[in-house]
C-alpha positions as CSV (number, residue, x, y, z in Angstrom):
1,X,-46.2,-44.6,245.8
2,X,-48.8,-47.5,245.2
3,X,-47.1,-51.2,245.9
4,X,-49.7,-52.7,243.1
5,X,-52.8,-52.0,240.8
6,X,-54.9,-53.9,238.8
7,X,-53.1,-54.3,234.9
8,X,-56.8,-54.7,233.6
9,X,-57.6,-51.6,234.8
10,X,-54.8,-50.1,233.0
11,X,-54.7,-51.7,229.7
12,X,-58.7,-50.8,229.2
13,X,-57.8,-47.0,229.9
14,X,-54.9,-47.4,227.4
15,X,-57.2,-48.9,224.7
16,X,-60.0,-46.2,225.5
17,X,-57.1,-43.8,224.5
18,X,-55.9,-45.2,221.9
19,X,-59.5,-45.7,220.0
20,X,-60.2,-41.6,220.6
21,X,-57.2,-40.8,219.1
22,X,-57.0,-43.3,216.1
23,X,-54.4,-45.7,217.4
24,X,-53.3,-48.9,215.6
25,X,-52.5,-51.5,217.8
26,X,-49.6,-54.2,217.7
27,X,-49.5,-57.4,219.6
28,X,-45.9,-57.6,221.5
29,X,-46.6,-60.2,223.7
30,X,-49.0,-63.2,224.2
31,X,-49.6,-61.3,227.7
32,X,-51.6,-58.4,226.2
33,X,-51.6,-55.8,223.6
34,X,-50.3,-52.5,223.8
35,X,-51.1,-49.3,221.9
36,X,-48.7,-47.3,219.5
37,X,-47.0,-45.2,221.2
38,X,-46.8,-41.5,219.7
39,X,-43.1,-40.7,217.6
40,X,-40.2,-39.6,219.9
41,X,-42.2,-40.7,223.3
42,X,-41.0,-43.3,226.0
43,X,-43.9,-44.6,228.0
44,X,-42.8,-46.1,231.2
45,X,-45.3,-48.8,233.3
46,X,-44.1,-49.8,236.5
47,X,-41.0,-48.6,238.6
48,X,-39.7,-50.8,241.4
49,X,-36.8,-50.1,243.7
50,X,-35.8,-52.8,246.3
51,X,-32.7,-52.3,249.2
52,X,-30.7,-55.0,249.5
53,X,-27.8,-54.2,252.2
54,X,-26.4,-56.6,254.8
55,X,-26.3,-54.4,257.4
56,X,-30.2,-54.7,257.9
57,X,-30.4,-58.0,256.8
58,X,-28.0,-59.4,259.6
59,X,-28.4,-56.5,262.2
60,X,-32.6,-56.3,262.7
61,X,-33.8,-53.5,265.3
62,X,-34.2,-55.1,268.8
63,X,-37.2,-53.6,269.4
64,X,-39.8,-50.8,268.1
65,X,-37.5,-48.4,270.7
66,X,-35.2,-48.1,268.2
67,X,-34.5,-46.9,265.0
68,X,-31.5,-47.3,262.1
69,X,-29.3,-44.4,261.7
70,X,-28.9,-42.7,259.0
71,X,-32.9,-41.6,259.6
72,X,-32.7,-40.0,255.7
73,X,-30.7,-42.7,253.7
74,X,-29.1,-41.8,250.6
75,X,-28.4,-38.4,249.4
76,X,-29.4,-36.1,252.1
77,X,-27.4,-33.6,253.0
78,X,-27.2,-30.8,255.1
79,X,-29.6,-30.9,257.6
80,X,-31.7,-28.6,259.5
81,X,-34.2,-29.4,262.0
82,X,-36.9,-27.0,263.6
83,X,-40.2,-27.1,266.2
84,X,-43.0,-24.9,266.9
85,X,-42.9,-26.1,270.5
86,X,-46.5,-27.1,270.0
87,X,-45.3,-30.8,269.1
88,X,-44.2,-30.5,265.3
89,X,-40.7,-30.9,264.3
90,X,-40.0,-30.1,260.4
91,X,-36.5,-30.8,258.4
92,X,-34.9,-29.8,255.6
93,X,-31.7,-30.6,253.3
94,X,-29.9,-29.5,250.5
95,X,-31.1,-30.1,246.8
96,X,-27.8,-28.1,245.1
97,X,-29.7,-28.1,241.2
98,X,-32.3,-30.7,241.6
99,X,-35.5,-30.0,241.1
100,X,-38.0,-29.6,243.0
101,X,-36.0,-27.8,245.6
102,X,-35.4,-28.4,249.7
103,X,-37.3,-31.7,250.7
104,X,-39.5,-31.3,253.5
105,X,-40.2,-33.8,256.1
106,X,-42.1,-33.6,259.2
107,X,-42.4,-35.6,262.6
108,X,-44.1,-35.9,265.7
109,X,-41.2,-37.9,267.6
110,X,-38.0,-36.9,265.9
111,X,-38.2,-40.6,265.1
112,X,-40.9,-41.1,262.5
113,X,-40.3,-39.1,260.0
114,X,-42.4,-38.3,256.7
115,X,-41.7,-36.1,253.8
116,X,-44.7,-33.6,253.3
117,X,-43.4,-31.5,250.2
118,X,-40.7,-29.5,249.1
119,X,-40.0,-25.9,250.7
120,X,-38.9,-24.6,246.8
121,X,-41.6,-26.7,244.5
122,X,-41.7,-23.8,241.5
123,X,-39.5,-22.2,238.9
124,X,-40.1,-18.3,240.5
125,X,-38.2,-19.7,243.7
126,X,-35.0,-21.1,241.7
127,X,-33.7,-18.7,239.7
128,X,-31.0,-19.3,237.1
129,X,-30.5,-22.8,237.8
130,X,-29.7,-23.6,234.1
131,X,-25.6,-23.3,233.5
132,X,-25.3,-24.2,237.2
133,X,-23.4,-27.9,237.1
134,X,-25.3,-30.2,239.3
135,X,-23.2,-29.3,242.6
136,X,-24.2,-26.1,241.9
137,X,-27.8,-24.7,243.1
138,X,-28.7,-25.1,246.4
139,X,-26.6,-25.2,249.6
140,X,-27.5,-26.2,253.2
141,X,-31.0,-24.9,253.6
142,X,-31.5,-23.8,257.5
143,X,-35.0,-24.4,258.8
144,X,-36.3,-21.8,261.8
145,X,-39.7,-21.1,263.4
146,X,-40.2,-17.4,265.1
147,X,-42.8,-17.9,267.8
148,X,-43.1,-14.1,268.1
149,X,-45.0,-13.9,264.5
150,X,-45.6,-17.5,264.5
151,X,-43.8,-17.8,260.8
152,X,-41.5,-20.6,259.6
153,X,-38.0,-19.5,257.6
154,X,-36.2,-20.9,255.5
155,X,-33.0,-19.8,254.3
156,X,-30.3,-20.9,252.3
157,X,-28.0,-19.9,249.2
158,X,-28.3,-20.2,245.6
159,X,-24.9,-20.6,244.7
160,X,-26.0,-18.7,241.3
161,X,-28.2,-15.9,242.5
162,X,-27.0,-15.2,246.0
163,X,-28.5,-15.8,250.0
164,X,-32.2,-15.3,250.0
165,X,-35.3,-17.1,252.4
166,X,-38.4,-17.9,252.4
167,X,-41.2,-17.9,254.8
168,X,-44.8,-19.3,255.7
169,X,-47.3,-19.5,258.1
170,X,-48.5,-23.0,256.9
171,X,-45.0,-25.6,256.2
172,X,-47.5,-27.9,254.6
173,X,-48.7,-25.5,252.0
174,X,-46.7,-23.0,249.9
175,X,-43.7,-20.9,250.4
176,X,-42.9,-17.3,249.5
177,X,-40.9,-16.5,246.4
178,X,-37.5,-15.6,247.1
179,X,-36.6,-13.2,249.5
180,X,-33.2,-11.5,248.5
181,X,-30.6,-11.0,251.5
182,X,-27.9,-8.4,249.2
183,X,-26.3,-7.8,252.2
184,X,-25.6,-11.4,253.4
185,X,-22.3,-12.8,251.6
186,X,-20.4,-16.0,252.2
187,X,-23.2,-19.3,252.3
188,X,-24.9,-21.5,254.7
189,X,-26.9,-18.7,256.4
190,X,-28.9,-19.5,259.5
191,X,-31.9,-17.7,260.9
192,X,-31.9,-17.4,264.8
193,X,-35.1,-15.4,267.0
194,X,-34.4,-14.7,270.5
195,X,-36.6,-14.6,272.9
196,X,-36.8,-10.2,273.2
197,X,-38.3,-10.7,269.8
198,X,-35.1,-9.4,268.4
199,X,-33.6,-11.8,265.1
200,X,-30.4,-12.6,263.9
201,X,-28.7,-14.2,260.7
202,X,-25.2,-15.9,261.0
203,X,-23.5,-17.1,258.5
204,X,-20.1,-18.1,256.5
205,X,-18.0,-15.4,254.8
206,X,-14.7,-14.8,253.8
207,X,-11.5,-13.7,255.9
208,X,-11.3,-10.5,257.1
209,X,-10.9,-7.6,254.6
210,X,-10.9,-10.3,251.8
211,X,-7.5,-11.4,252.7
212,X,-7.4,-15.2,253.4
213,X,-4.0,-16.7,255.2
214,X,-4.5,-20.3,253.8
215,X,-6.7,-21.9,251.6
216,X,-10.2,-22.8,253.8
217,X,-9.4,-19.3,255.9
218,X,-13.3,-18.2,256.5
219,X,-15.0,-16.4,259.4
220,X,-19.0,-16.7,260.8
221,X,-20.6,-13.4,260.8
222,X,-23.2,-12.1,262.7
223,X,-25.7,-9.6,261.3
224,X,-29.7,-8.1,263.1
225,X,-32.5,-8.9,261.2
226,X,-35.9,-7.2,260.9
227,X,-38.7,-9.4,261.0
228,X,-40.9,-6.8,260.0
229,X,-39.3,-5.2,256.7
230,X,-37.5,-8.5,256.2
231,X,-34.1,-6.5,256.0
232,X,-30.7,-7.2,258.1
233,X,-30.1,-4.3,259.9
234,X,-27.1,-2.8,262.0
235,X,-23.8,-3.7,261.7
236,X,-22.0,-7.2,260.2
237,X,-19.8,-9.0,263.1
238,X,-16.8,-11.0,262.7
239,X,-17.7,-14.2,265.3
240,X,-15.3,-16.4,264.6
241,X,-12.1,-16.0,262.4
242,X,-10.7,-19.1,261.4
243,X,-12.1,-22.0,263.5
244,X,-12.2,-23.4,267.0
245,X,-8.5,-23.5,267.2
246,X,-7.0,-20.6,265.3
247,X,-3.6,-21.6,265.9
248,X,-3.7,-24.8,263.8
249,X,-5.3,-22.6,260.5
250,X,-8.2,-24.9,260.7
251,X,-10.4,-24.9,257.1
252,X,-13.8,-24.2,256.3
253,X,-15.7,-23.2,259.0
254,X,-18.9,-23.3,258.0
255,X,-23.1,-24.6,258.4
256,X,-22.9,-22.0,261.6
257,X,-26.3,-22.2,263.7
258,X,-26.9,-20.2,267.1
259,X,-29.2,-21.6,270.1
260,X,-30.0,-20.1,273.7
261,X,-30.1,-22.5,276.2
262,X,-30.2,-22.0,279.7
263,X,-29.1,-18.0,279.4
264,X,-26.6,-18.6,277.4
265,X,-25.6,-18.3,273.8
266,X,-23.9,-21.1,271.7
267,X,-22.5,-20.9,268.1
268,X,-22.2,-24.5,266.8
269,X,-20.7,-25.0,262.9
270,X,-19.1,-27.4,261.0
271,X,-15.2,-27.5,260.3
272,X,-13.1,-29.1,258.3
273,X,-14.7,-29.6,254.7
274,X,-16.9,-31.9,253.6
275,X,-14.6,-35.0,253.3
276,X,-13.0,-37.2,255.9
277,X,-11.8,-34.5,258.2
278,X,-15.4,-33.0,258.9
279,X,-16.2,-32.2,262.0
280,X,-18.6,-29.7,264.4
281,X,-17.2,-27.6,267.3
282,X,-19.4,-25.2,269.4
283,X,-19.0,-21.7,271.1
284,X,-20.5,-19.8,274.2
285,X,-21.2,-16.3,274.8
286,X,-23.6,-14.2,276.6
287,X,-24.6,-12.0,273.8
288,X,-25.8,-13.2,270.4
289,X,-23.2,-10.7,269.7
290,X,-20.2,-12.5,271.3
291,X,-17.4,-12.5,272.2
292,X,-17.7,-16.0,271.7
293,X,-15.4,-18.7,273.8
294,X,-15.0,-22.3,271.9
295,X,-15.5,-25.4,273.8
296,X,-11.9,-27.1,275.6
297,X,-13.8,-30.6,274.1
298,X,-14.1,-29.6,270.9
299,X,-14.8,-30.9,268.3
300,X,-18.0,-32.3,270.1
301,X,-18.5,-34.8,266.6
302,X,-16.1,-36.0,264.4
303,X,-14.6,-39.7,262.7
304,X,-12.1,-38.4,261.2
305,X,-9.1,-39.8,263.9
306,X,-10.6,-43.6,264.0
307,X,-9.5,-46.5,261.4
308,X,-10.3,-46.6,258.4
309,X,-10.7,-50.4,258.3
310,X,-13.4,-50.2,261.5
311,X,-16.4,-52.7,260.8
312,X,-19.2,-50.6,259.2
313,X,-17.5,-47.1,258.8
314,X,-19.4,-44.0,259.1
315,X,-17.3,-40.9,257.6
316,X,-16.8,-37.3,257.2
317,X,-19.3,-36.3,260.1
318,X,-20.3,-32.9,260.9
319,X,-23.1,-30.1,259.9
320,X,-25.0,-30.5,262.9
321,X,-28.4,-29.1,263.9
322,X,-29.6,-29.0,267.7
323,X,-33.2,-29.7,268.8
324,X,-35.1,-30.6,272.3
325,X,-36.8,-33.3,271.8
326,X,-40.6,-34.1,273.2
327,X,-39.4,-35.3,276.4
328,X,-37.1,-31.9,276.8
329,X,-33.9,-34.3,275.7
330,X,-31.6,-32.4,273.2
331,X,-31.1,-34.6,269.6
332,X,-28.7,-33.3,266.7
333,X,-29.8,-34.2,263.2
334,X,-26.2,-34.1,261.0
335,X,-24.8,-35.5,257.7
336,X,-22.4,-38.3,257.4
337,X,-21.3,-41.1,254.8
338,X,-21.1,-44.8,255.0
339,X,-17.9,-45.7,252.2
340,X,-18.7,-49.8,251.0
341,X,-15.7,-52.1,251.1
342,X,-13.1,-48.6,253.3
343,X,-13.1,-47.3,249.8
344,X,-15.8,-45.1,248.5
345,X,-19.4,-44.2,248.8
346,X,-21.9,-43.5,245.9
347,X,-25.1,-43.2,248.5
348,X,-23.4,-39.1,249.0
349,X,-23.9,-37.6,252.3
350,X,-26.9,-38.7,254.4
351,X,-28.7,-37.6,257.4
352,X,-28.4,-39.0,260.6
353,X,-29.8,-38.6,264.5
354,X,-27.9,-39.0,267.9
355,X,-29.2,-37.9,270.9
356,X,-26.9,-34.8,273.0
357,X,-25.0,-35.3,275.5
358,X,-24.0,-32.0,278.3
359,X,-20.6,-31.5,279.8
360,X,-19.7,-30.8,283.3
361,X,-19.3,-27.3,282.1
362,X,-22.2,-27.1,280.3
363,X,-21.6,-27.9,276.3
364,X,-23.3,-30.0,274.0
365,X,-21.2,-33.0,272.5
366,X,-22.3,-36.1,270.5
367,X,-19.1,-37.9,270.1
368,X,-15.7,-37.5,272.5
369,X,-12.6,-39.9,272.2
370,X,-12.4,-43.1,269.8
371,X,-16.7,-43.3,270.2
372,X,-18.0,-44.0,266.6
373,X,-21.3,-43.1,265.8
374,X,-23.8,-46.2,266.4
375,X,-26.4,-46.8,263.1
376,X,-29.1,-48.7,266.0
377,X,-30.2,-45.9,268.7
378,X,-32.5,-46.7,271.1
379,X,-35.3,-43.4,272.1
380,X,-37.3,-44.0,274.8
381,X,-39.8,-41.3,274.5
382,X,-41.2,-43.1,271.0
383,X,-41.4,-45.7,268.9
384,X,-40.9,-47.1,265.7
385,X,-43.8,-47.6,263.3
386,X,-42.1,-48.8,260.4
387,X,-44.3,-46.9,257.9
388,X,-42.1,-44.5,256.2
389,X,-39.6,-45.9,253.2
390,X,-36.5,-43.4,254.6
391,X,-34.2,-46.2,256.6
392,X,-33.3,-49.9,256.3
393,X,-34.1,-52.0,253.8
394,X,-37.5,-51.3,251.8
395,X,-39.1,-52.5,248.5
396,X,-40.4,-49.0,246.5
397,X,-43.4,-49.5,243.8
398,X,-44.3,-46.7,241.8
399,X,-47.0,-48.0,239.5
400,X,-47.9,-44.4,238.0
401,X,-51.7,-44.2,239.0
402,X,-51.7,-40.9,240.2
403,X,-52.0,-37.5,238.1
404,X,-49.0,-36.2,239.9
405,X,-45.5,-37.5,240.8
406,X,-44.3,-38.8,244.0
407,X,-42.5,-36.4,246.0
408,X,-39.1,-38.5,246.0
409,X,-39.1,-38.1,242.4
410,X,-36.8,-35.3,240.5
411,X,-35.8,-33.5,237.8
412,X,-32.7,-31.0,236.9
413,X,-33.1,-27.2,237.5
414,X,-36.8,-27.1,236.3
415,X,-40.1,-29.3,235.6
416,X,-39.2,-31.3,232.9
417,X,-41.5,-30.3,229.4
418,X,-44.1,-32.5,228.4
419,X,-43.5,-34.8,231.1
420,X,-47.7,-36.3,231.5
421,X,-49.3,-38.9,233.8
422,X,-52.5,-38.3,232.0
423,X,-52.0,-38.9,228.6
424,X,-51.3,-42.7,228.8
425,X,-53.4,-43.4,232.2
426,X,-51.5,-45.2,234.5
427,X,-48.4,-44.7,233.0
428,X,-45.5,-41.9,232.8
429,X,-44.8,-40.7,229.9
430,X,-41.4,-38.8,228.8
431,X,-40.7,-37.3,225.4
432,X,-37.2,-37.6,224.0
433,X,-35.3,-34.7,225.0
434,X,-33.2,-32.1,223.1
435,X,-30.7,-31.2,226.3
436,X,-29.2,-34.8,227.3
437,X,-27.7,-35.5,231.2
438,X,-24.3,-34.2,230.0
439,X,-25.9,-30.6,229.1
440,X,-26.0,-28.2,232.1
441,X,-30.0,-27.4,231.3
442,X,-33.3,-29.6,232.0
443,X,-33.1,-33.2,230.0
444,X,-36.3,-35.8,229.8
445,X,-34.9,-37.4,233.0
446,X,-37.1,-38.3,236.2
447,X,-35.0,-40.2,238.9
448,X,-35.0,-40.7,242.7
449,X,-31.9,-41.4,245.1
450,X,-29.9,-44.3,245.4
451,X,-30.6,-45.2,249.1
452,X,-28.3,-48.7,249.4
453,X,-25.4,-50.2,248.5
454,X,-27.3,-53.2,247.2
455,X,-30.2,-52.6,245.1
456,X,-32.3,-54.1,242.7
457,X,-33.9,-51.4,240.0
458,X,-36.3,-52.2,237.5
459,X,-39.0,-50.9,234.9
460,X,-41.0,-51.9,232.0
461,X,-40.9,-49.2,229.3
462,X,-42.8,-49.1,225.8
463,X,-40.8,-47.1,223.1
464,X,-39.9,-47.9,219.5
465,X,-37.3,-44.9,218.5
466,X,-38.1,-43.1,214.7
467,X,-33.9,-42.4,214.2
468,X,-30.8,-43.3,215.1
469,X,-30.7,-40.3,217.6
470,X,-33.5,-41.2,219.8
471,X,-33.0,-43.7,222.8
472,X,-34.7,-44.1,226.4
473,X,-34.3,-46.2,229.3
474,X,-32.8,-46.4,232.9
475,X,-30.0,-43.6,234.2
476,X,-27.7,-44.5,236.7
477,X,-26.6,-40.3,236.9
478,X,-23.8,-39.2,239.5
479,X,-23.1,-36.0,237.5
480,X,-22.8,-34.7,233.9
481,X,-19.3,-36.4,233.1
482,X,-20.0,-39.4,235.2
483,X,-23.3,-41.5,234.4
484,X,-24.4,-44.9,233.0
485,X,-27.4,-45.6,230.5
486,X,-29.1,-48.1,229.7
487,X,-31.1,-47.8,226.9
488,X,-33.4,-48.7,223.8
489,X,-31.8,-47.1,221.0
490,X,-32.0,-47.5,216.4
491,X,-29.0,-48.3,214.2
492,X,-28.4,-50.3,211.3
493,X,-32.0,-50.2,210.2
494,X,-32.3,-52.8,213.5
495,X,-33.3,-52.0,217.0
496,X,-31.1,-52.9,220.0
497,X,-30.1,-52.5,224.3
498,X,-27.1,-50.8,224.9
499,X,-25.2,-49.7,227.5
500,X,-22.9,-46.4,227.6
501,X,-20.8,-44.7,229.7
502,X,-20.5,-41.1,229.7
503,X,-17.5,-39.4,230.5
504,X,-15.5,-35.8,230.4
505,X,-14.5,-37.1,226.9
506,X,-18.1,-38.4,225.7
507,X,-20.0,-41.5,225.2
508,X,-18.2,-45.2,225.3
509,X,-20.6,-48.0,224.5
510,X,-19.6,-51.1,227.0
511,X,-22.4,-53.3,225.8
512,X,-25.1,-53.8,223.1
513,X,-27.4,-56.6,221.8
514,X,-29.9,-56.8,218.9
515,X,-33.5,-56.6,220.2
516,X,-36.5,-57.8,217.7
517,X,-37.6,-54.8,215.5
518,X,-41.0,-54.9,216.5
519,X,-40.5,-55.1,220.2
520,X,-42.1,-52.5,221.7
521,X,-42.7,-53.2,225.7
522,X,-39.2,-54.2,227.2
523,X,-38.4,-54.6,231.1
524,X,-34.9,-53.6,232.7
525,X,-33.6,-54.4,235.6
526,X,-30.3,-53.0,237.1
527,X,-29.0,-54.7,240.2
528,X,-26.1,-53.3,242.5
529,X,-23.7,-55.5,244.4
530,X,-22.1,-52.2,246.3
531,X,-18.3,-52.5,243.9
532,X,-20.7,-53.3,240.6
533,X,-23.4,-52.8,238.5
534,X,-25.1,-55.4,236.7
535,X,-27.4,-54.8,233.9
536,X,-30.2,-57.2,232.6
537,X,-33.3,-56.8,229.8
538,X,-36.5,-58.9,229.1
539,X,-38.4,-58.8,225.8
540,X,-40.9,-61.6,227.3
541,X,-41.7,-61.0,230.9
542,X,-39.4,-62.5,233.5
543,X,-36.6,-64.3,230.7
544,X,-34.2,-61.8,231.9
545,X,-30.8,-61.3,229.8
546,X,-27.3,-60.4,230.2
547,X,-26.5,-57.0,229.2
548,X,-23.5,-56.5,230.8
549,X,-22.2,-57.0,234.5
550,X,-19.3,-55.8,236.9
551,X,-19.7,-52.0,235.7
552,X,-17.8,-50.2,238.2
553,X,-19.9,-48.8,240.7
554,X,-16.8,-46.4,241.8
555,X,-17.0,-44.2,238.8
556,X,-20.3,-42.5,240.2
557,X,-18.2,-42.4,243.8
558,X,-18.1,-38.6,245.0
559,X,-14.3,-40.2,245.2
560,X,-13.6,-40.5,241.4
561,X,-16.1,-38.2,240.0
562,X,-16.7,-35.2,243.1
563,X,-19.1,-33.1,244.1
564,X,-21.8,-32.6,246.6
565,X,-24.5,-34.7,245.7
566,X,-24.8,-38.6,245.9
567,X,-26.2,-40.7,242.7
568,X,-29.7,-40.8,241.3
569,X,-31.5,-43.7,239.4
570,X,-34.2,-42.9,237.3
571,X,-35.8,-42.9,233.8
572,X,-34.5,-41.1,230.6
573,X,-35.5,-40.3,227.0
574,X,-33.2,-38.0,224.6
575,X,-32.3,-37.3,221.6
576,X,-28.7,-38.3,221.6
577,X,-26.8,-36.0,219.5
């Protein structure tokens, strides 16, 4: 993403186009004159995206040693984290039915971080995403190099076709199509290569013999893998049944991973659900195989005992990832939340980075007691070079001057149709949709994650609707039953901004204001206070307006409307029906 370009530049290419292809032109402001935009097509200029949050604004890093946790902010869940021990360290997280799918990001210090593609970036490699509801898809991707055939894995489960991988000898360049794994049930697989050469998956799966106790009753299985035939083979293993402390019918166990370290194996997963309780508890064994002992300590990271009215909250803790760092220090990538106000977070779960601590007898931990997990952390083996827009408080510009989309942009379930950077040059262009956000298939919708509590969101966009159907503008999208939209819309033979909320029950308009008819470029801004959204328009340049303010921010809360995913902002076109 470009912070600037020149408009001249633009506007010529725009009236080059327009004079190939027979356009009339209409002046819609003194600034400059625009071309006729083709029937049922929103054509957006500039996107900007600014965080806003206190916490930066009043906390500033002390020095270049350190960095803000989370490292991912916004919706980034899931992580994994892998290295070739030549110096490269890669990490993943979950998309569920976002598209494209499993962002990945690579670093050289665990501390700078930059994302360098997606691991699932074509249609062949998600299968039957349509029908899937947008918590749906794709679940905790685990990320795993195998020295022994120098190849990089990448496994996960597509909650609608089953567990499957992919692999590559290049992470910066394409990935294999799916790679089924039938025999694999349960979720969250995890790739492990021990040092013999020999390979293992471990995963989540139900109780044993199908016959849960409680509600959350799972076990973590154990199954050989051949890296050559790319089959499990062997037996399936029961590792652990239940959790950490069987006794108490703890829930979920789940996100397993398996390290060796020092001669011995450890299991590490994630307990407790995704919510407030989360947590991570470890294992030891000396066989990948087991038996496998848990940890006296456990669970070595969790919030879930400390107030909920501690200053700057971080919640629901857990899905952990281990990794030695450059200087042969162990770091844990994991997902937590940050709730606004003790009361509820729209950002959804987001990746964070603490370094690992070793008991006396010999067990990873990050947290212990009433410690809460610090968002400054100081690394003394790199430092900070501020070039990445990931963490704190940064100012996005996406000016559309590129023939392809930035890689924080996405769609739902598949490549949106028609979508072009080319035909209008330096602009995006989106035709109005037939499936709308509410539809479980792929509507005209491009959008990125929210990454603060406070944000300031705007866009210019150049549409003049044929019908009463037709409308385009800004998205504020949690899921299908819980979004906001701003947007350019026909009725009454006049032309008008209005604002809707969409709900289990439909549309409700909350706000609407005549626009004049031959307006045809029109900026709008959305600005986030944390508790609200506030949204503004522009027919001239900088006289912004009141649409409507104090929308509830809570209603695209994973607290009021669920899920697994955090909220998206982005741009929309449909066909509203």
């Amino acid at each position: 993403m470009r912070r600037n370009k020149s408009n001249d530049r633009k506007i010529a290419g725009l009236l080059s186009f327009c004079v190939g292809v027979g356009c009339l032109l209409t002046a819609c402001s003194p600034k400059q004159s625009l071309p006729s935009i083709a029937p049922s097509t929103a054509v957006f200029d500039q996107f900007t995206y600014t965080g806003e949050d206190e916490f930066y604004q009043t906390n500033p890093l002390p020095d270049s040693n350190y960095f803000y946790n989370p490292i991912l902010a916004g919706w980034y869940s899931d992580p994994s984290i892998c290295t070739n021990g030549q110096g490269d360290y890669f990490l993943v997280t979950s998309t569920f039915t976002y598209y494209p799918g499993v962002p990945l990001f690579h670093s050289r210090d665990l501390i700078n971080w930059k994302q360098v593609g997606h691991v699932l970036d074509r249609p062949s490699q998600l299968v039957n995403m349509e029908g899937q509801d947008v918590s749906g898809g794709i679940f905790a991707p685990a990320i795993s190099y195998n020295p022994h055939n120098q190849t990089y894995y990448m496994v996960t489960t597509n909650v609608g076709a089953g567990n499957f991988f992919v692999k590559t000898k290049d992470p910066f360049g394409s990935w294999s199509d799916p790679i089924m794994l039938p025999e694999v049930g349960g979720i969250d697989p995890s790739f492990f290569f021990d040092e013999d050469g020999r390979a293992y998956i471990v995963n989540n799966d139900d109780a044993p013999n199908n016959k849960p106790e409680y509600d959350g009753h799972r076990t973590i299985r154990v199954q050989e893998f051949d890296p050559e035939t790319d089959r499990t083979i062997g037996p399936r293993k029961i590792l652990v049944n239940k959790g950490a402390h069987p006794e108490d019918n703890p829930i979920w166990i789940e996100g397993p991973h398996l390290y060796k370290i020092k001669g011995k194996y450890y299991l590490m997963s994630a307990e407790g659900g995704t919510g407030d309780y989360h947590s991570e508890v470890i294992f030891r064994a000396d066989s990948p195989m087991g038996p496998f002992v848990p940890w006296k300590g456990n669970p070595i990271l969790t919030q879930r005992h400390l107030s909920n009215q501690r200053t700057n909250p971080i919640t629901c803790a857990g899905h952990a990832d281990l990794i030695q760092g450059p200087a042969g220090d162990w770091w844990a990538v994991f997902l937590a939340c940050r709730p606004i106000n003790h009361l509820f977070e729209n950002l959804g779960r987001e990746t964070f980075l603490l370094p690992v601590r070793w008991s006396e007898d010999g067990f990873p931990y990050l947290t212990q007691g009433d410690e809460v997990i610090p968002q400054l952390v100081k690394c003394n083996h790199a430092q900070r070079n501020d070039s990445t827009y990931l963490s704190g408080n940064f100012e996005i510009v996406d000016n559309f001057d590129t023939d392809r989309l930035d890689l924080t942009w996405m769609t739902l379930r598949a490549p949106v149709t028609d979508l072009s950077l080319t035909q209008y040059p330096g602009y995006l262009m989106l035709p109005c949709g037939e499936s709308s956000a509410a539809e479980k298939k792929t509507p005209s919708l491009v959008c990125r994650r929210m990454q603060h509590h406070k944000f300031t969101c705007t866009t210019r966009m150049l549409f003049h609707p044929s019908n009463e159907q037709e409308a385009a503008g800004l998205l504020l999208f949690k899921n299908e039953t819980h979004y906001y939209f701003m947007g350019v819309n026909r009725h009454d033979n006049g032309l008008y901004i209005s604002l809707w909320q969409t709900g289990e029950e439909g549309n409700r308009l909350l706000a609407e204001q005549p626009l004049v008819d031959q307006t045809q470029a029109i900026d709008l801004k959305v600005v986030s206070t944390g508790m609200a959204y506030d949204f503004y328009y522009a027919e001239t340049e900088g006289q912004w307006k009141s649409l409507c303010k104090q929308v509830d921010a809570r209603y695209l809360s994973t607290a009021q409307a669920g899920g697994f995913t955090g909220s998206t902002i982005g741009l929309y076109a449909v066909k509203q029906k």
